[in-house]
C-alpha positions in Angstrom: 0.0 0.0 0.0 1.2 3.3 -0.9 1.3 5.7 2.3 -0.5 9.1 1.9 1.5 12.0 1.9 0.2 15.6 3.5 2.2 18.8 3.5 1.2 21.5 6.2 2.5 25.2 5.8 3.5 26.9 9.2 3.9 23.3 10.8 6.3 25.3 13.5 3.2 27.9 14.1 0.2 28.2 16.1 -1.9 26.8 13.1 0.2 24.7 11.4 1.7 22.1 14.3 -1.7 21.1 15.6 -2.5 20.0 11.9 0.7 18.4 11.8 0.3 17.0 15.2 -3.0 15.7 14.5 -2.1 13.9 10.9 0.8 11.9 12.6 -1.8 10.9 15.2 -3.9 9.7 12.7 -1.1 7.2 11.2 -0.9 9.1 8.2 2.6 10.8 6.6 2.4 14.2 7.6 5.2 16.7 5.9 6.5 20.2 7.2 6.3 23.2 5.0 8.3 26.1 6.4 11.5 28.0 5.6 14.0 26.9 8.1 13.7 23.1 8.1 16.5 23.4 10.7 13.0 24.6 13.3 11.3 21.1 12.5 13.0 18.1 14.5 10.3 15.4 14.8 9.0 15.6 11.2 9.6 15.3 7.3 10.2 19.0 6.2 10.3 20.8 2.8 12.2 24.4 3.0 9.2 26.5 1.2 9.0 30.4 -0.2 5.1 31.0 0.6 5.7 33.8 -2.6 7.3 31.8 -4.8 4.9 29.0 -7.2 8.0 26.9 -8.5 9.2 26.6 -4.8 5.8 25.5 -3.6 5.2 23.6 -7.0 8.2 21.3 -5.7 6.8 20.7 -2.3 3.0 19.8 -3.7 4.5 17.8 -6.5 2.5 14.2 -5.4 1.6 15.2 -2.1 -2.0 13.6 -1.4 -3.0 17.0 0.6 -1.6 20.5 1.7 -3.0 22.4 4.5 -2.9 26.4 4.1 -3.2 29.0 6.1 -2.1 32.5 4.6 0.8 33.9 6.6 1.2 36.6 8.9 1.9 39.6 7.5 0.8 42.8 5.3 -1.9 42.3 3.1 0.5 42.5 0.0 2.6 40.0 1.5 -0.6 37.9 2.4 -1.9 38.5 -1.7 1.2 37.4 -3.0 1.2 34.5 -1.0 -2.6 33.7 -2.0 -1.7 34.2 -5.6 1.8 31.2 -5.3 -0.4 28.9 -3.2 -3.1 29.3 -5.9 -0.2 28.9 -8.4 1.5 26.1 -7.4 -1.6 24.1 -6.6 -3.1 24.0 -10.3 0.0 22.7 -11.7 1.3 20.3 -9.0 -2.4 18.7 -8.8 -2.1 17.7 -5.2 -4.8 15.5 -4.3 -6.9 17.7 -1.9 -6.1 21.6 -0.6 -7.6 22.6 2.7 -7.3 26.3 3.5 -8.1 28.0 6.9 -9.3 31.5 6.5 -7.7 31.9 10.1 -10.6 34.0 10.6 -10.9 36.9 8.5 -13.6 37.1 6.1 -14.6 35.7 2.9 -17.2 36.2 0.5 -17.9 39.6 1.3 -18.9 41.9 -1.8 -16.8 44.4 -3.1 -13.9 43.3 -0.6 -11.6 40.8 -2.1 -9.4 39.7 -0.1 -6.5 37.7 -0.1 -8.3 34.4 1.3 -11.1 34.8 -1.9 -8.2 35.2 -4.4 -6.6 31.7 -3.5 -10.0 29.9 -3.4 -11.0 31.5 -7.0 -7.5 30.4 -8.0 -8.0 26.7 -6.6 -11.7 26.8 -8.3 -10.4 27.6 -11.9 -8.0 25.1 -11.6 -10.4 22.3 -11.2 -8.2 21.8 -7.4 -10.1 19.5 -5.1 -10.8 21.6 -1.7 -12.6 22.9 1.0 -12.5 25.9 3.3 -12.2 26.4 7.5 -14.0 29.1 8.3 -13.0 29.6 12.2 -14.5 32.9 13.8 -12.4 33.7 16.9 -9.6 31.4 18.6 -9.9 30.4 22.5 -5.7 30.6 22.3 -6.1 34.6 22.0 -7.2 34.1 25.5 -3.8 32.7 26.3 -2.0 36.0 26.0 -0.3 37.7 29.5 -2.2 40.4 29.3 -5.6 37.8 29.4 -4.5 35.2 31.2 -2.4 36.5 33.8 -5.2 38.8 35.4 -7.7 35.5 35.5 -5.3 33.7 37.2 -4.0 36.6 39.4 -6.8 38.8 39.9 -10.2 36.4 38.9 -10.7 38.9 36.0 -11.1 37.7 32.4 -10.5 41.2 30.6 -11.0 41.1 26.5 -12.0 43.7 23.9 -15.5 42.7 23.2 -19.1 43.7 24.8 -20.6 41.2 27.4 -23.7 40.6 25.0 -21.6 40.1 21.8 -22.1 35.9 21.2 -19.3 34.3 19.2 -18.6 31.1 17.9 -15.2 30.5 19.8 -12.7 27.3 18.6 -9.4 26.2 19.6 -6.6 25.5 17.0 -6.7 22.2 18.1 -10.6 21.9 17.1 -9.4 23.2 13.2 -6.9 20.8 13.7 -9.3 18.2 13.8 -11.4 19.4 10.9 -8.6 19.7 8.6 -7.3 16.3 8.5 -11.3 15.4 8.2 -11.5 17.4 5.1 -7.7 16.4 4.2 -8.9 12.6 4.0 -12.4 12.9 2.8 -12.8 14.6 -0.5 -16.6 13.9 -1.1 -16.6 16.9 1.1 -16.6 20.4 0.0 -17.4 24.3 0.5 -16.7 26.3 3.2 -17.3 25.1 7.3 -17.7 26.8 10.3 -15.6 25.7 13.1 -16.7 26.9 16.4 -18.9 26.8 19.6 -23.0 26.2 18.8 -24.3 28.1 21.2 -21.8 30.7 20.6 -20.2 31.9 23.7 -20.2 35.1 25.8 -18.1 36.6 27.7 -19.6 34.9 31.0 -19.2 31.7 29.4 -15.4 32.4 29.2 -15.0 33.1 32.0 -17.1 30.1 33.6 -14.4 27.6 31.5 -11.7 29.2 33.1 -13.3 29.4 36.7 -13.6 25.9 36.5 -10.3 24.8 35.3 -8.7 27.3 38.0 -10.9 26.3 40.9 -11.4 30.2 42.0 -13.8 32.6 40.8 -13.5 34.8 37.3 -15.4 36.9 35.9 -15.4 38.4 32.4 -14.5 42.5 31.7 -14.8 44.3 28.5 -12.1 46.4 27.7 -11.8 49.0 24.5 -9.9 48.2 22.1 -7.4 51.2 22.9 -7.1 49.8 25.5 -6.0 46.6 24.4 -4.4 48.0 21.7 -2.0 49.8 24.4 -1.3 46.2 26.4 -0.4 44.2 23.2 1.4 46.8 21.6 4.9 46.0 23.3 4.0 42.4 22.7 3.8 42.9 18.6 4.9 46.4 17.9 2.2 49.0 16.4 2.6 47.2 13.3 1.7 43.8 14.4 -0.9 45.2 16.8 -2.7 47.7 14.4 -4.7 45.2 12.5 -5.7 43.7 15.2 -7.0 46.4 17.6 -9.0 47.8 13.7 -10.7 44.0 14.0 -12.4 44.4 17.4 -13.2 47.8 16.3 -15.2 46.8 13.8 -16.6 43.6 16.0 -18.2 47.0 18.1 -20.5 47.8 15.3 -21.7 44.1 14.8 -24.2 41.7 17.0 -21.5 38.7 17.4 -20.0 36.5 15.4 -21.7 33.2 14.9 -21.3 30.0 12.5 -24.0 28.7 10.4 -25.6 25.7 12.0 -26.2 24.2 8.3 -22.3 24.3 7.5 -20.7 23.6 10.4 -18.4 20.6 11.6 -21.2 19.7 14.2 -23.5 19.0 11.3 -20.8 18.3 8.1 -18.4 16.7 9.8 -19.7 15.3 13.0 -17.4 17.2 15.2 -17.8 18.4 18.3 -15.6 21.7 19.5 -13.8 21.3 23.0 -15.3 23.7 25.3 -13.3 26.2 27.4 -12.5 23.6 29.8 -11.9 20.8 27.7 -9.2 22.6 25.5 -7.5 24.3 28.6 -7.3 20.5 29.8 -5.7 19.3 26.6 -3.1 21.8 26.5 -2.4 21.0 30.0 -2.4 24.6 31.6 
């Protein structure tokens, strides 16, 4: 039997190792995409130029599926990389593409973005795939300036109002929807990945109350104010987009996944919930 091959972009990131991660746990062949191969120890890797087609055309070349998740960056470096990745997939003819919007918006009209440029590339090209469509991630929660007051001080402070509902998901839940879509290819189209109910701000702060044993409670904060705590973390750069994002989450109602399209009802997967996926990163 021939194994299956599957190449994951960022495999040394936030997104990318729980993909990895969860392909070797399923038995299958599971290869490292990234620039320094020297980072990756454990795995296959494939030194990659996310800008470059021929580079990436190598690494698809026969590959049974690639996971893709646009990289950090500006939005020209993020366009360029849509643009390869769209590229390279049409004429290496990997045998499936999964791509993670990592959150930001697709599909809206008269805003085309760099995540609806890759898919209308992989469309033409006759590419088998199917798109994550994650809302907000639980490990945003994990940053100092979050987590270190909860633990400390009982507070869970983040830059959203206490009625605003949103379908929260962990990495790790993506994780598990990826290699789903990766190894089924009767599925297609675009799937939510997140908490149904969404989740408030109470509800938070209840998963962390009960993983800490003490009480917490949840405390909106602008975000300026964020802004001005993560801005040492990232630089203004790095923290501008960002602090713009839950700006504009001030003028919406919440942020919640289609029942009809998610993995609860496509896939059949259940998302951890606060507790569960503070329990399985072992904090």
């Amino acid at each position: 039997m021939v194994a299956m091959t599957y190449i994951v972009h960022g495999a040394t990131g936030a997104q990318g190792a729980p993909v990895l991660a969860a392909l070797t746990a399923a038995g299958l062949s599971a290869t490292a995409a990234v620039r320094n191969t020297a980072a990756v120890q454990s795995h296959p890797a494939v030194a990659v130029d996310s800008t470059s087609a021929d580079s990436l055309v190598a690494a698809y070349t026969g590959a049974d599926g690639v996971f893709v998740h646009l990289p950090v960056g500006s939005p020209e470096q993020q366009m360029a990389a849509a643009r390869a990745i769209g590229e390279a997939a049409t004429r290496a003819r990997p045998g499936r593409v999964v791509f993670s919007t990592s959150g930001f918006p697709i599909g809206v009209p008269g805003q085309e973005g760099p995540g609806d440029v890759l898919l209308g590339l992989l469309a033409a090209g006759g590419v088998s795939h199917a798109v994550l469509a994650p809302k907000l991630f639980l490990e945003n929660l994990l940053l100092p300036v979050v987590v270190g007051p909860a633990r400390e001080e009982g507070v869970l402070p983040y830059p959203l109002r206490e009625d605003y509902a949103v379908s929260w998901c962990s990495h790790l839940d993506v994780a598990d929807a990826a290699v789903a879509l990766l190894t089924d290819t009767s599925v297609s189209g675009t799937i939510g990945v997140g908490a149904l109910p969404a989740l408030l701000g109470a509800d938070l702060a209840a998963g962390f109350a009960g993983h800490l044993e003490r009480d917490v409670r949840f405390s909106p904060v602008t975000p300026e104010e964020f802004g001005r705590q993560i801005i040492p973390m990232f630089g203004e750069a790095g923290a501008r987009p960002v602090i713009d994002s839950y700006v504009w989450r001030a003028t919406q109602s919440g942020e919640v996944i289609d029942t009809a399209t998610s993995a609860q009802t496509v896939l059949g997967l259940t998302p951890r919930t606060v507790g569960q996926w503070l329990r399985d990163l072992g904090l």
